[in-house]
N, C-alpha and C positions, 0 to 999 in steps of 0.2 A: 504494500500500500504506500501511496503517496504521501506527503503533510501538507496539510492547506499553506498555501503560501498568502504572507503578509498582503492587506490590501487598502491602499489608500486613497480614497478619496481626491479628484482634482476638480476646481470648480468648473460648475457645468459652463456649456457652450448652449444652450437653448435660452429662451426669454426665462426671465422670472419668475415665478408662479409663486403659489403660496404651496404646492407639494411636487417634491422634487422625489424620483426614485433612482437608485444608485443599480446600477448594473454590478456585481462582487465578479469580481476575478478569479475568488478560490477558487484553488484546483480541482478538480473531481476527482473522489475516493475511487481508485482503482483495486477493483476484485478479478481474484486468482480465477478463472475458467473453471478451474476444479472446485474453486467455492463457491459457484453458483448452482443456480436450482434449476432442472430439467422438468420439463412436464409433470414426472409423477411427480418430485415435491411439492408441486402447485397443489396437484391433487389432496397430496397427503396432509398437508396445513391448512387446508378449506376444509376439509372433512373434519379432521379431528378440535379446529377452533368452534364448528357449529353443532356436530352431530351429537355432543350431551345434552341439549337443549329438548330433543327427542326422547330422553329417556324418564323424565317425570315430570309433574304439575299441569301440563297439559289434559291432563286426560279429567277436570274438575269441572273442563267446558261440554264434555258430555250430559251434565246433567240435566240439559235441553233436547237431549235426541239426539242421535247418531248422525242423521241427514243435515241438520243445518250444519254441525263443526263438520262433517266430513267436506260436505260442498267448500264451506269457507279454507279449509287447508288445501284442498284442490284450488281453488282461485289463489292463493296467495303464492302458493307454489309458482304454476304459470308465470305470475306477475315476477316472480323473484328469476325465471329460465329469461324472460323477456331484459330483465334487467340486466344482468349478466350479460348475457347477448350485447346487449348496449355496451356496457365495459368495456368487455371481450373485444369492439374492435374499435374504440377510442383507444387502449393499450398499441394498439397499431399507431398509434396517430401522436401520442405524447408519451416520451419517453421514460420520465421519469418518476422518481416515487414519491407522486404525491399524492395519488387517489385523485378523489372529487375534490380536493383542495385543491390542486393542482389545475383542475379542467375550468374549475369555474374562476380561478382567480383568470385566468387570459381570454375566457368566454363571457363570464358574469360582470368580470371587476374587481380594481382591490380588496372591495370593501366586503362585498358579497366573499370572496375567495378565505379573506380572512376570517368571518362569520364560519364558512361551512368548513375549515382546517377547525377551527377550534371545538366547533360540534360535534364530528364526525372524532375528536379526541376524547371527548366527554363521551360518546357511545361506548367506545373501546373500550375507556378507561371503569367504563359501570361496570359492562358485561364482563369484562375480569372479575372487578370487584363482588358483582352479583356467585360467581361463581368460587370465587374462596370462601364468603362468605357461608354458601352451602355446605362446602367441605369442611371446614370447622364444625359447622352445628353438626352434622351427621357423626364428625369425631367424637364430641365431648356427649352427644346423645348415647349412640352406640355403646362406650365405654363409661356414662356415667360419667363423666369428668367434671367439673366448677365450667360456668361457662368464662368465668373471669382470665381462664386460661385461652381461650379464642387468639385474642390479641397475637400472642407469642406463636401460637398457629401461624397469623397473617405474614408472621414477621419471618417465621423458616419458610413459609411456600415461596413470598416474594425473593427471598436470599437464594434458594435454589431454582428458581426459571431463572434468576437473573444469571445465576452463572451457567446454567445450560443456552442461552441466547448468546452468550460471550463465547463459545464453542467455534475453533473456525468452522467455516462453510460448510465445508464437505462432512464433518461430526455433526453440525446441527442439523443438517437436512436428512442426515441417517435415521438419527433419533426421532424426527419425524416423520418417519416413512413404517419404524416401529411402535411411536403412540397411535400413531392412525391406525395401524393395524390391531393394536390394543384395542381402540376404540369401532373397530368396525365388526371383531368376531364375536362381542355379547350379543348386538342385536341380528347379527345373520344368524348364530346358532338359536336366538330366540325364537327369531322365525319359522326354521328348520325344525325346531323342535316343538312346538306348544300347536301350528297351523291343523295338526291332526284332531286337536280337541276340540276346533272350532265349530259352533253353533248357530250362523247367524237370525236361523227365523227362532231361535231360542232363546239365544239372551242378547241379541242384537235390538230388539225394540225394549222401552223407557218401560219398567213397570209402573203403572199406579195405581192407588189405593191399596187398603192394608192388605185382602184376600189379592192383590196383583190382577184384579179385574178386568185393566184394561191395559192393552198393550199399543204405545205410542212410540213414533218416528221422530217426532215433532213436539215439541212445545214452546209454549209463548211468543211474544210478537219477533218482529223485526228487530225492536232494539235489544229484547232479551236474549232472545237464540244467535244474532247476529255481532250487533256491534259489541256487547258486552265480554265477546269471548273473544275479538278478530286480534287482540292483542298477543295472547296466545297461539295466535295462528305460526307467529312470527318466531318462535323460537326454534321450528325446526330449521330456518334458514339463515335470520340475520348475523350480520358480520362476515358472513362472506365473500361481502364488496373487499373485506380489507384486504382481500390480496392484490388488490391493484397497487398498493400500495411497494411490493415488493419487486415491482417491475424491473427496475436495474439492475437486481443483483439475478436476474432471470438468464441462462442464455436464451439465444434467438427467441427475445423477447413478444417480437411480433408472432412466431408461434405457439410457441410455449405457452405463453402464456392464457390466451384466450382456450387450448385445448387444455390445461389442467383447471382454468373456472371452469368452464362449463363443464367439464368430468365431473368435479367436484360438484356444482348444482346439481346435475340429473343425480347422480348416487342419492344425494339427500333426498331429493327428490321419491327416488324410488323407494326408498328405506325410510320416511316418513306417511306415505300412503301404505304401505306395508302395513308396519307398525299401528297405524290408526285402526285399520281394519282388523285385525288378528285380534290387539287388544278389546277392543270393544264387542266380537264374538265369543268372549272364552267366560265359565261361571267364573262366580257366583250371578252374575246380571251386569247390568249395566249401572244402574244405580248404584249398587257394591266397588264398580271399576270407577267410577266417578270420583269416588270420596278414598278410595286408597292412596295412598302416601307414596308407596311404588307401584307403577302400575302395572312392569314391566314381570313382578314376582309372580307375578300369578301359573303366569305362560312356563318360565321356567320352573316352578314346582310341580308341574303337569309335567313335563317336559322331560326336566331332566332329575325329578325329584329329589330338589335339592331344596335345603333350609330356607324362610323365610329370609334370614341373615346373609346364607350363603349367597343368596341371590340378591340383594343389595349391594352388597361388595362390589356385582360384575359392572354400575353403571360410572364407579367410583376411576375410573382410566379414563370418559369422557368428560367427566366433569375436572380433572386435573388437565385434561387435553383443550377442554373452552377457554380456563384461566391461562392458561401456557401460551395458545396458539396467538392468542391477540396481540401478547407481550410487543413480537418485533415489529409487528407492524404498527403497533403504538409509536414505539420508540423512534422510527423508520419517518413516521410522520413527524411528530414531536423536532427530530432533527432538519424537517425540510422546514417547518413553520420558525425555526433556531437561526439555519441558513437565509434566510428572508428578514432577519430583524426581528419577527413576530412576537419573539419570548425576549424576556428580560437578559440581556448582555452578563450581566452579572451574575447569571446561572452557568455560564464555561460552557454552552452547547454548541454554539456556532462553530462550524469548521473542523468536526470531531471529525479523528479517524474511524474511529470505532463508536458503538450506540452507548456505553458503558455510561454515560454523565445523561444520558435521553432515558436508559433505562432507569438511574437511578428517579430524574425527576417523574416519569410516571408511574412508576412502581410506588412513590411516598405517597401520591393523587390519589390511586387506588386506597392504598391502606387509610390512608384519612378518611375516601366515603366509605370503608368499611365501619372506622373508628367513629363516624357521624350516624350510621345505620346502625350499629351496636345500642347505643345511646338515644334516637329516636326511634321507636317503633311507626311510625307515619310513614316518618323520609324513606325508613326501610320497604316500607310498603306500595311508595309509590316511585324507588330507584327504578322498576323496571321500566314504567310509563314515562319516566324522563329520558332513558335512553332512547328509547323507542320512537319519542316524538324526535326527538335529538336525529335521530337516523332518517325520519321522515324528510325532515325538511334536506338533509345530504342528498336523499335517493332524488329527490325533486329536482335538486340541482346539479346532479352528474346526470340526470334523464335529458336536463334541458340544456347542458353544456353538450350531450350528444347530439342533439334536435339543429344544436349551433353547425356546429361542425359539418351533419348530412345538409342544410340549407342556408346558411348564411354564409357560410366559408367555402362550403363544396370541396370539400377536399377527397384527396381521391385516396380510395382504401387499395393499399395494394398487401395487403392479411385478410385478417379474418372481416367477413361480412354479417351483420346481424340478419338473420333469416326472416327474422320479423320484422325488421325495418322499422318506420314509423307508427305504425297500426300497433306493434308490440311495443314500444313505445308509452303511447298512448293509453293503454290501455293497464300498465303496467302504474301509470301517475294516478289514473282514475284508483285503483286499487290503494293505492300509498295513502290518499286525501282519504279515502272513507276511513280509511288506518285511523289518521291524525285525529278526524272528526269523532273517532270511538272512544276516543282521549280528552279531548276538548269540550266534546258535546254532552260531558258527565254520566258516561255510562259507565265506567270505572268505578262510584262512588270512592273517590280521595279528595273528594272536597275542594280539588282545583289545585291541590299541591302539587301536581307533575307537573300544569300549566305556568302556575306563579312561579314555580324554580326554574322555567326554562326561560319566562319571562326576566325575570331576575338576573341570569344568564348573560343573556343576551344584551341586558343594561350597562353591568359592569362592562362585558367585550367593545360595546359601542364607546362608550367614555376611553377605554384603556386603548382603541385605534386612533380616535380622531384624538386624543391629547397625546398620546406617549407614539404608537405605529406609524400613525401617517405620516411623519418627520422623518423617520431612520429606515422605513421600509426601504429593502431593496429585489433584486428579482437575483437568484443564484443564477451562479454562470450552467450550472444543469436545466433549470428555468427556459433559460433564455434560447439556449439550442433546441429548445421542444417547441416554444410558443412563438419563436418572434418568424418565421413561415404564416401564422394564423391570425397574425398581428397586420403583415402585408397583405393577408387577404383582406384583410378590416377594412384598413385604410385605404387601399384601391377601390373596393366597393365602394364607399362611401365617398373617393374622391369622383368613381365615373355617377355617381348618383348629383352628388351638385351641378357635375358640369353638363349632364341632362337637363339639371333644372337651371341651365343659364346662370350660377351661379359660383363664387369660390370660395374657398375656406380663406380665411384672412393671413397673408402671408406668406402664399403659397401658389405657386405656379401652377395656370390650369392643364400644362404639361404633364404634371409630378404623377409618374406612378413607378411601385418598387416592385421589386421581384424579389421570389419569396426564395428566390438562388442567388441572393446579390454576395455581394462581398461582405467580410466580417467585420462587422464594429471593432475598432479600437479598443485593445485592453480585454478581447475574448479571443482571440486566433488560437492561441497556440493550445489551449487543454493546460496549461502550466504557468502560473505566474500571470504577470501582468498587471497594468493598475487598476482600478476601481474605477467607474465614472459616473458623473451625477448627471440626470438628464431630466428637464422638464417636462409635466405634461399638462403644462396651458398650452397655445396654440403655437404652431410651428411657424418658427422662422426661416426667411432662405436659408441660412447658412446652416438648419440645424443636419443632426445624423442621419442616416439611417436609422440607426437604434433609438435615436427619440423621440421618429417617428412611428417607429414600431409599436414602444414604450404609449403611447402617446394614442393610437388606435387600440390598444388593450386596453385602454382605462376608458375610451368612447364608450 
């Protein structure tokens, strides 16, 4: 690996403005070939961060009937293949690891881009936390232990992912190619084993009343069998966006990459309708599989007649695989929002070789909203619905920064193609919004606490950009080679659009158009070194760069 090389700032060459962004020269962290990840460990890191999610508390939204949650996990599914898809071939199109932070900062805007980097880190940063969380209680339950001892739980799981993430390349991606496999043979042998016992005109419809009188598919409205549960729908998928996140250290990125998400979605995919079904055919009833704690126990005590305990144990590899798997792409992001100016200078993250100081700071994040959920039973209860919305409003704007790209930039995919195109799209946002609405619209009962915390959120971020970010933001020199091609599409469009409407942008020659193959901005050529430059984005003057007109159409 390289060391980021010193970068300093010279003043700019553009007009004045009242926000100036700095183009960084740091080097780019070069990784060993042999350290990087090949399709299966796409695979196997999407699997093993989402697929515990599938293995309990889901099954509480049966209590409405089989047919409304099955429908709604089939539509959510869909919507999440659709999404993906969409990913899958933006990954073609920007190079680097920045997720939806990344897409919408040169699609959406600084401002917007900086919103959904911080968001889309607050989702990560729950669902770890949601998932150690778990791990403890089932500890100090199982063995009786004080729960006051949790704490020191959080404190050894986050000290041991963090040194398994610190692993060179080639050892962590092993490791994960073995938790995955951990985590995929409880529920294949589940299946394999329990589908024999299944029942469905037997215990697949709702008993009611006490003699079990009548047998139901269905119960209650729309809001109750629907929007009440669709939260839930989501755990067998979410976070799986985050491997976009791991883009650069991928080989042949444009492949690889989009064929181990979407490996990774369909698998879940298929082993989440599985699982829904099997479960909710097997005795005691369905009402009985409703309210059980594992739901998954049942299947293997039939199965493979083994202890109620014993068969708790098997879900205990996915649930260390959800807290694990999020870790590097947390960190991964954590450091692109670092290299951007985003985070505070004085945490040492900017320009790391290594994730080691990204790992530390969102490894403490996590343990704090543990150590806040420990102490609140509310916040506890409504961590999940703040991630969630938190994700919501990311899948919107990586859905919309892709909608950018197939039509306002046109840029040409020469990888993967989304099969579904804009209609999957589309249809995947409609899905996301009734998400949010299930949240918002107070079908949750939490009293609005998911809503005021994300509201809350989002206050502190808006003060902490426009007083302290929008002064020192800059665009990493990895940034800049991804976006500023989609930046000259911007600003050509927009320059042939004035000069249609007989008109110019002020300062600027009705000639002016760039090309998204032009020469390289000063202070970015070489991959090494170089100086920093400040470049405006008020209106361009003759004499300004290329890059600050680049600069300058991302922020339109």
């Amino acid at each position: 690996m390289t060391s980021p090389s010193s970068v300093t700032p010279t003043p700019s060459t553009s007009a004045k403005t009242t926000l100036d962004c700095r183009v960084d020269a740091t080097a780019a962290i070069e990784v060993d070939v042999a350290d990087k990840a090949s399709m299966c460990h796409i695979w196997a890191l999407g699997v093993l961060t989402v697929i515990g999610g599938q293995f309990y508390g889901w099954n509480e939204a049966l209590s409405t009937g089989f047919v409304p949650y099955f429908v709604s996990q089939v539509l959510m599914g869909l919507a999440f293949i659709a999404y993906m898809a969409c990913a899958s071939e933006v990954c073609g199109k920007i190079q680097f690891s920045g997720g939806a932070y990344g897409l919408a900062r040169v699609t959406l805007g600084f401002y917007t881009g900086f919103l959904v980097g911080f968001l889309e880190l607050l989702e990560y940063v729950t669902y770890t936390s949601v998932s150690v969380l778990f791990m403890s209680d089932f500890m100090t339950t199982t063995y009786g232990v004080e729960k006051a001892w949790e704490p020191l739980l959080w404190a050894i799981y986050y000290a041991v992912t963090t040194s398994l993430i610190l692993l060179r390349g080639k050892h962590f991606w092993r490791f994960c190619l073995v938790l995955a496999a951990a985590c995929v043979v409880p529920p294949l042998v589940y299946c394999v084993a329990s589908i024999g016992h299944t029942d469905f005109a037997t215990y697949g419809p709702l008993q009611i009343g006490n003699a079990s009188e009548q047998e139901v598919w269905v119960t209650g409205d729309l809001g109750a069998a629907y929007f009440a549960w669709l939260p839930y729908t989501t755990w067998a998928y979410a976070g799986v966006e985050c491997l976009t996140l791991v883009t650069s250290v991928t080989k042949d990125a444009k492949t690889s990459m989009p064929k181990g998400l979407m490996a990774a979605t369909y698998t879940l995919f298929v082993f989440n309708v599985a699982l829904v079904c099997i479960v909710s055919a097997l005795p005691p009833g369905l009402a009985a599989t409703a309210s059980a704690q594992f739901p998954l126990n049942t299947g293997f005590e039939l199965g493979l007649h083994m202890s109620a305990h014993g068969a708790s144990w098997l879900i205990m590899p996915g649930q260390f695989g959800m807290a694990f798997g999020f870790m590097m792409p947390c960190a991964r992001l954590a450091q692109a929002l670092a290299d951007s100016n985003l985070l505070p200078l004085r945490l040492g993250i900017k320009g790391q070789s290594t994730p080691r100081r990204a790992l530390v700071l969102t490894s403490t994040s996590g343990y704090l909203i543990c150590l806040v959920s420990f102490y609140s039973p509310l916040f506890l209860s409504a961590l999940q619905n703040i991630s969630i919305l938190a994700a919501v409003l990311c899948y919107g704007a990586q859905i919309g920064g892709f909608v950018m790209l197939r039509t306002r930039y046109r840029t040409e995919t020469t990888g993967y193609v989304s099969p579904f195109g804009m209609p999957g799209a589309v249809y995947a946002c409609v899905i996301y919004s009734l998400l949010g609405i299930s949240i918002i619209g107070g079908f949750q009962d939490d009293n609005g606490v998911a809503l005021g915390s994300l509201i809350a959120f989002l206050m502190v971020l808006s003060l902490y950009y426009h007083f302290v970010c929008k002064k020192i933001q800059s665009i990493s020199k990895d940034e800049y080679s991804s976006i500023f091609r989609f930046s000259v599409m911007k600003f050509n469009a927009a320059r042939k659009k004035k000069t249609t409407n007989g008109g110019t942008k002020h300062g600027a020659s009705k000639n002016t158009h760039l090309s998204a193959n032009g020469p390289k901005p000063n202070g970015c050529s070489n991959g090494h070194g170089g100086s920093g430059r400040t470049f405006g984005l008020g209106g361009a003057t003759r004499g300004s760069s290329i890059k600050s007109i680049a600069v300058q159409a991302a922020k339109a």
